[in-house]
C-alpha positions as CSV (number, residue, x, y, z in Angstrom):
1,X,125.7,311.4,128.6
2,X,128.0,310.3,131.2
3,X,127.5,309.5,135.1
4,X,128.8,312.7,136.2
5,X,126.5,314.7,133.7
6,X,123.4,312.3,134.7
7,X,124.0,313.1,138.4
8,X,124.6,316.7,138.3
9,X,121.2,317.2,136.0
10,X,119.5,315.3,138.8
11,X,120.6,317.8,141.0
12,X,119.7,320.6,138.7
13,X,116.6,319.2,137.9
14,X,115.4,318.9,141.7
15,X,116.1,322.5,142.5
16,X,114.0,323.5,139.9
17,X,117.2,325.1,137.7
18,X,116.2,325.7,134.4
19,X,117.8,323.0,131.4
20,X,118.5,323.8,127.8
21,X,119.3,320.6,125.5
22,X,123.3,319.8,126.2
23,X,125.7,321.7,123.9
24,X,126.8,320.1,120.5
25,X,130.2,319.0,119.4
26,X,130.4,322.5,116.9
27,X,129.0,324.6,120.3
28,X,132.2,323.6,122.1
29,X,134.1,323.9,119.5
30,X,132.9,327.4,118.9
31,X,133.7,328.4,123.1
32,X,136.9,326.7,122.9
33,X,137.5,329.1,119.0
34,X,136.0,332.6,121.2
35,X,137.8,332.4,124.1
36,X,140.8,329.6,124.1
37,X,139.3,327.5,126.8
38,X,138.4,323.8,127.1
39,X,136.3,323.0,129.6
40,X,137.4,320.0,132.5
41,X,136.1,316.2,131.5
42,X,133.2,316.8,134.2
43,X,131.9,320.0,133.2
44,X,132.3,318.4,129.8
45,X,129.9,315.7,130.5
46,X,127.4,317.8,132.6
47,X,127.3,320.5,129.4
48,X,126.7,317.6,127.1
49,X,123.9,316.5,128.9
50,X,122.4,319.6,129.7
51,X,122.9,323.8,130.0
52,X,121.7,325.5,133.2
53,X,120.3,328.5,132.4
54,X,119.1,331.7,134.7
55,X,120.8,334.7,136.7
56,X,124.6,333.8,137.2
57,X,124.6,330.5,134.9
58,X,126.9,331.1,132.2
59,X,125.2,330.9,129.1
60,X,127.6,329.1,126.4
61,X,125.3,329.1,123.2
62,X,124.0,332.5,123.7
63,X,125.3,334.8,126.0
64,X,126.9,337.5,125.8
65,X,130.9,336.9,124.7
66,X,131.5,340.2,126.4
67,X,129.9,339.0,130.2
68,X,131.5,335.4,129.4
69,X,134.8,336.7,129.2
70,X,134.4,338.8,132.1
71,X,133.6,335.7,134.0
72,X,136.4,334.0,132.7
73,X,138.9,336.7,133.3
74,X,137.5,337.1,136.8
75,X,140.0,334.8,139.0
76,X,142.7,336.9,137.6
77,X,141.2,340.2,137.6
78,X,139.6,339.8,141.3
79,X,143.3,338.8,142.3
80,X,145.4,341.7,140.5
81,X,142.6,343.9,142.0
82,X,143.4,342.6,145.3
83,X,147.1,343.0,144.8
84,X,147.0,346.3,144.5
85,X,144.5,348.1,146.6
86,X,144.7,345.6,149.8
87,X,145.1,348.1,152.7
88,X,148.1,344.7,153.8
89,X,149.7,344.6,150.5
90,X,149.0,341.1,149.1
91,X,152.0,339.9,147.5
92,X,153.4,335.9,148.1
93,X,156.6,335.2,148.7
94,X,157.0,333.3,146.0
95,X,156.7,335.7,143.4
96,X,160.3,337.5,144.7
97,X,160.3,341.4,146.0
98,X,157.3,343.0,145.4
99,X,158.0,346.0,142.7
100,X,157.4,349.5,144.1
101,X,155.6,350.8,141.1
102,X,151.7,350.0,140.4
103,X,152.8,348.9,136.6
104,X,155.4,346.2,137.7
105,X,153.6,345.1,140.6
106,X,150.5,344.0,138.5
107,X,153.0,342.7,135.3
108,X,154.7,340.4,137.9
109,X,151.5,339.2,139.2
110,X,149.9,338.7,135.9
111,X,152.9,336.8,135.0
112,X,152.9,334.7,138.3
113,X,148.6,333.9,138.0
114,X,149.7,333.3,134.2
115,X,151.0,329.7,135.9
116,X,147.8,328.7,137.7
117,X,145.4,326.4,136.0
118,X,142.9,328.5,134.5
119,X,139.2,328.5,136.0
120,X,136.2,328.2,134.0
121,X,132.8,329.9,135.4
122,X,130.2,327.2,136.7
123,X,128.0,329.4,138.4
124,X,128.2,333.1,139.8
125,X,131.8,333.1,141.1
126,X,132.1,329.5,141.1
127,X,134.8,327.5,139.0
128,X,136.1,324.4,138.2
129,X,139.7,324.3,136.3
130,X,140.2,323.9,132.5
131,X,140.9,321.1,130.9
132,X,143.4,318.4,130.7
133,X,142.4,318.7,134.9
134,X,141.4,315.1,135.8
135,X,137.8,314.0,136.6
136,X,136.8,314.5,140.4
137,X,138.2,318.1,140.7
138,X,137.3,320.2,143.2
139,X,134.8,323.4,142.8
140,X,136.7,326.9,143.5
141,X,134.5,329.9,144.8
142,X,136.7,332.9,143.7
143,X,136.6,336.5,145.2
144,X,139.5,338.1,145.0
145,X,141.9,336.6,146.9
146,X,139.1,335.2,149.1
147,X,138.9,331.4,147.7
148,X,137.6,329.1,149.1
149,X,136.6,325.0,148.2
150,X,132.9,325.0,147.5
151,X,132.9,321.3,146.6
152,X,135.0,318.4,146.6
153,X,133.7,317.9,143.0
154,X,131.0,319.2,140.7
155,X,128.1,317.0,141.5
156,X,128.8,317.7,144.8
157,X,129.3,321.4,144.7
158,X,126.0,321.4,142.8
159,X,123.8,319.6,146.2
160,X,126.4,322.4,148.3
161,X,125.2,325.4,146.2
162,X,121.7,324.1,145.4
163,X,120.5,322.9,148.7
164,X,119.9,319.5,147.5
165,X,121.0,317.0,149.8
166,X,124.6,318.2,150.5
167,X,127.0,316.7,152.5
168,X,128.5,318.5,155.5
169,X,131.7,320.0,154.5
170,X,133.5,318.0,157.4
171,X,132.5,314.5,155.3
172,X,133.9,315.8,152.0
173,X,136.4,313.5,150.6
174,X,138.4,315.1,148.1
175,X,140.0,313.0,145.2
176,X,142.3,315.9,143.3
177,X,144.2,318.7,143.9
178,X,144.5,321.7,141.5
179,X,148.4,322.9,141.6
180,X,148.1,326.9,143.5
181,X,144.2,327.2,143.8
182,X,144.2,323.9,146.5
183,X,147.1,325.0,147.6
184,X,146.1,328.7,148.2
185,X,143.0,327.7,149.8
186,X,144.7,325.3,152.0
187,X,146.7,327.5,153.3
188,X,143.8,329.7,154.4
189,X,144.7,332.1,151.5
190,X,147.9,333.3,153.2
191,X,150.2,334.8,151.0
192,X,153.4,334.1,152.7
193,X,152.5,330.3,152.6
194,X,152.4,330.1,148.7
């Protein structure tokens, strides 16, 4: 479809990942109608072009709404979780006093992650934000509050993941930002720094 969807199929298609035809107009539609979501303009154009399939791809035309929505909600979830059982309490400055109750302490984070970009599941725990981000974003891997860049951008991340000629991390260039993921990451995910 587009150059970013033709490279990261080449990737794909070298590590031997499996490749249903792309998704159709009505098939985004109909992930954008179940779960509110648009996907970014480069995971646009690789799904277009062509849907990994396997163990940890997320299957958009078929699977399971259930286990897609737990993959979406997963950022979010992992983090909450995080905020409230860390042995350290986790808990950024920036979101005020941290409540003493369990209830307030995951409303007001819930209501602070409520203003990050929201992440859409590449593969296993690995995300790219939503849509309107630019093209050129970087790839998130999200586990709890352990995040960490996985790629400057998705073709990239795909050679980085797959084994397929990656770069080493020390000559990524990275073109965008994503407001609190880049900045949680670069910040070696301290919580007093966002």
């Amino acid at each position: 479809m587009g150059a970013v969807g033709d490279a990261a199929v080449s990737v794909l298609r070298e590590a031997g990942v499996t490749l249903a035809a792309g998704l159709t107009d009505s098939e985004i539609d109909s992930v954008h109608a179940r779960f509110g979501v648009d996907f970014a303009c480069d995971h646009l154009d690789l799904l277009k072009t062509a849907l990994p399939l396997g163990e940890r791809w997320p299957d958009w035309r078929d699977g399971d709404d259930a286990e897609l929505q737990r993959m979406l909600g997963w950022p979010v979830e992992s983090f909450v979780w995080d905020v409230l059982h860390q042995p350290v309490p986790f808990w950024p400055a920036s979101w005020g006093p941290r409540p003493t109750e369990a209830v307030e302490i995951e409303r007001t984070a819930r209501k602070n992650l409520a203003k990050w970009p929201v992440l859409v599941p590449i593969y296993g725990h690995r995300y790219l934000p939503a849509a309107p981000a630019p093209p050129g974003c970087p790839v998130f891997s999200v586990y709890q509050t352990d995040v960490i860049y996985y790629g400057p951008d998705l073709v990239e991340y795909l050679r980085n993941e797959l084994k397929v000629g990656a770069l080493p991390r020390e000559k990524w260039t990275f073109r965008q930002r994503v407001p609190y993921w880049s900045q949680f990451v670069e910040v070696a995910n301290r919580a007093e720094c966002i």
